[in-house]
C-alpha positions as CSV (number, residue, x, y, z in Angstrom):
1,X,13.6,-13.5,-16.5
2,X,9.9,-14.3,-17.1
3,X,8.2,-13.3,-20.1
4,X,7.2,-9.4,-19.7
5,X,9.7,-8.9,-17.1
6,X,11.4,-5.9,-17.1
7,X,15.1,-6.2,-18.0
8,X,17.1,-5.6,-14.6
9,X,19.0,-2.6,-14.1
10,X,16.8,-0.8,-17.2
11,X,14.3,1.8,-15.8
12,X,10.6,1.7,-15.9
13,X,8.8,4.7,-16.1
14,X,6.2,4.7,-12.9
15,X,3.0,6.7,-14.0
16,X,0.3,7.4,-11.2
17,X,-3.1,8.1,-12.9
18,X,-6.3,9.6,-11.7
19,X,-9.4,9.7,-13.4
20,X,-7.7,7.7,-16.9
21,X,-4.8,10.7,-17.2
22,X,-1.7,11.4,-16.2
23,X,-1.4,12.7,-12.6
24,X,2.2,12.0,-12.2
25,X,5.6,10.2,-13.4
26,X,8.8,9.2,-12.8
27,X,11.6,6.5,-13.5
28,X,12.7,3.6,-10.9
29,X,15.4,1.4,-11.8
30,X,14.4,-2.6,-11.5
31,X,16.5,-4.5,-8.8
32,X,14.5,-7.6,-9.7
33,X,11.3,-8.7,-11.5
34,X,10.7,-12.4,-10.6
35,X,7.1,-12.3,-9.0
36,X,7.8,-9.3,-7.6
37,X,8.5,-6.1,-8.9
38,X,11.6,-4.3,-7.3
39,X,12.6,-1.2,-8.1
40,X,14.4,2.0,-6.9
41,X,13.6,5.2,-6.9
42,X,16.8,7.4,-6.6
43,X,17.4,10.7,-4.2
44,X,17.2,13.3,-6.7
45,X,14.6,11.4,-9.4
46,X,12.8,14.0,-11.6
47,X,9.2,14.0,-11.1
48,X,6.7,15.1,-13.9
49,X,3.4,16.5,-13.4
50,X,1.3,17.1,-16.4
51,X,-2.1,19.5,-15.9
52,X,-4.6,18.1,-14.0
53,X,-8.1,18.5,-12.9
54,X,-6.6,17.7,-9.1
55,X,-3.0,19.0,-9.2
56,X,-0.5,16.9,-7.4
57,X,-0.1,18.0,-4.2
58,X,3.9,17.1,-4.9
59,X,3.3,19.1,-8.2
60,X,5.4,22.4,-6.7
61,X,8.6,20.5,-6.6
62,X,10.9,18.7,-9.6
63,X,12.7,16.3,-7.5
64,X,12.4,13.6,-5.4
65,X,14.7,14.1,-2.3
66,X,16.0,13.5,0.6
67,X,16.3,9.9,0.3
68,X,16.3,6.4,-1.7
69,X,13.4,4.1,-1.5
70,X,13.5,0.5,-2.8
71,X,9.7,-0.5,-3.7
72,X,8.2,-4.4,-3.8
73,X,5.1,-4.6,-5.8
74,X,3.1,-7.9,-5.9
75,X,0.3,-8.1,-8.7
76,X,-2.7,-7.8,-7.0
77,X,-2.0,-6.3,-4.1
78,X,-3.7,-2.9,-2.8
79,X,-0.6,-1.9,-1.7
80,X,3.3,-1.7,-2.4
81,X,6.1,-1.7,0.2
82,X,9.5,0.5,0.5
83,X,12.4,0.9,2.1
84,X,13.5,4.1,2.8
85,X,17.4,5.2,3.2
86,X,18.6,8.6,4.2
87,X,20.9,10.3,1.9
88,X,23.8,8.4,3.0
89,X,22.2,5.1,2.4
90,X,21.6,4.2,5.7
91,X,18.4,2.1,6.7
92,X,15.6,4.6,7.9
93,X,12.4,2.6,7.9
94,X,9.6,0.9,5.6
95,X,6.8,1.7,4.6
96,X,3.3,0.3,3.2
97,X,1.9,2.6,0.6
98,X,-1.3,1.8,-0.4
99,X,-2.2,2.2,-4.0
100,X,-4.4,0.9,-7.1
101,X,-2.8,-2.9,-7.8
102,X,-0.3,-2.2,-10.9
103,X,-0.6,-2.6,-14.6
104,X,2.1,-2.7,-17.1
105,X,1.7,-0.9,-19.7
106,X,3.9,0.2,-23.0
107,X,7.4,-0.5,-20.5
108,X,5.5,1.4,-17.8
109,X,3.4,0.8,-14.6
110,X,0.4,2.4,-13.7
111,X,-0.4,3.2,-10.0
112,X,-3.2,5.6,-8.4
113,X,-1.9,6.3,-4.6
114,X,-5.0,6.0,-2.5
115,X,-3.6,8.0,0.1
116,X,-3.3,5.7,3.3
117,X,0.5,4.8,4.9
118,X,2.0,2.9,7.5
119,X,5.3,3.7,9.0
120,X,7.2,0.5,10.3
121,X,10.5,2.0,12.3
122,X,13.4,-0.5,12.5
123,X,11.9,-1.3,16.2
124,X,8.2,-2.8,14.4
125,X,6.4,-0.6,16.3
126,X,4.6,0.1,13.0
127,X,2.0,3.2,13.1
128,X,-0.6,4.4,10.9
129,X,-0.4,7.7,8.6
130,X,-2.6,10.1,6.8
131,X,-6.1,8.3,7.9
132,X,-7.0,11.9,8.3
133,X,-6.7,12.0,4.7
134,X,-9.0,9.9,3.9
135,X,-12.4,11.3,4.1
136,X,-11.2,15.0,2.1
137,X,-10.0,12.5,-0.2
138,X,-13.0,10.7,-1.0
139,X,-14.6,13.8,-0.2
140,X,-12.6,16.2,-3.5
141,X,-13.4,12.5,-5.8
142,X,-9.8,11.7,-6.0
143,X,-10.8,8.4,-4.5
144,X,-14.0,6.8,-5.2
145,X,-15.8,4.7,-2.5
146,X,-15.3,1.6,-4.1
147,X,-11.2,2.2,-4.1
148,X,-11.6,3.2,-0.3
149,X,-14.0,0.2,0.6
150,X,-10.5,-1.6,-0.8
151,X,-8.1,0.0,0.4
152,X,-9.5,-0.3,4.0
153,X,-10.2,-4.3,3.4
154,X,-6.4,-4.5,2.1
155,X,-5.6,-1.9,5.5
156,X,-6.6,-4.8,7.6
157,X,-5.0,-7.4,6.0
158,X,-1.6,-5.5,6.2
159,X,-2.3,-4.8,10.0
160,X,-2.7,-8.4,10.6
161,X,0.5,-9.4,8.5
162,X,2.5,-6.6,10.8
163,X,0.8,-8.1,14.2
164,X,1.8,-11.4,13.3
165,X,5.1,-10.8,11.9
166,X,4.3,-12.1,8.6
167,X,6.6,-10.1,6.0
168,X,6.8,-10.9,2.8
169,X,9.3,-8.3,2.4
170,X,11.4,-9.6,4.8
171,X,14.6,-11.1,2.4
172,X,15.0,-7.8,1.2
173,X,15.9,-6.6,5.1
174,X,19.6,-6.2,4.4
175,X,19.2,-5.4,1.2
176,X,20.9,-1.6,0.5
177,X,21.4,0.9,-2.3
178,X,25.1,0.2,-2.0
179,X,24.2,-4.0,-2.8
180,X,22.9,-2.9,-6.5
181,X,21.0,-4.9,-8.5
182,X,20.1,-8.2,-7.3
């Protein structure tokens, strides 16, 4: 384990903040924490959501459900990718979530979702979501411009990655909740 890792199979608390508070938390078990940060976020995780200035738009419910999503985090990156199971544990898709690059913090990580998504079925026809999104976003200041300038450089990058079939993310492919910790 490298030095600040976080222990496998211990949670980390995952806090998303806007504006330098508290927007949102939760706890992910690490899978592994050698470069890059796995974790999983359990059907059924409680989710906290402090007051606000911008309430969470997830803020009306306590639970995340429906499924189980394994995340890879990179430092650095604009971005963080998951793969989502159904209930059962079955392979549904992944996903690139675009967010603030992470930062440890007090046994915790610190996020800001930026809003942009892309949806990569089991087929690769990969698809963009919520670019609608994007301008309200900037629009209400939950995004400045500068964090959208980057998130639509780091957009681009990930498109080209997908195009070319360059996936980092691709050892964890067969990788399920029912596997554990690595």
């Amino acid at each position: 384990m490298a030095d600040g890792a976080f222990p496998i199979g211990s949670d980390v608390r995952v806090v998303e903040v806007l504006h330098g508070a508290e927007w949102a938390s939760w706890d992910e078990e690490v899978v592994a924490d050698d470069g890059i940060l796995v974790t999983l976020q359990r059907n059924g995780t409680p989710l906290t959501f402090p007051p606000h200035d911008h309430p969470h738009p997830w803020a009306h419910v306590d639970a995340w459900t429906g499924t189980t999503v394994l995340k890879l985090r990179r430092e650095g990156d604009w971005y963080s990718v998951w793969k989502f199971f159904d209930a059962d544990g079955a392979f549904l898709h992944w996903y690139v979530n675009f967010e603030t690059p992470y930062v440890r913090a007090d046994g915790a990580i610190h996020v800001n979702d930026l809003q942009l998504d892309i949806v990569v079925p089991p087929d690769g026809d990969w698809r963009w979501k919520d670019v609608q999104d994007l301008a309200p976003t900037l629009a209400s200041g939950r995004i400045t411009q500068d964090e959208l300038l980057a998130v639509l450089r780091e957009a681009a990058h990930v498109a080209e990655l997908l195009d070319r079939g360059d996936l980092w993310w691709a050892p964890w492919d067969g990788w399920t909740p029912a596997d554990g910790m690595i």
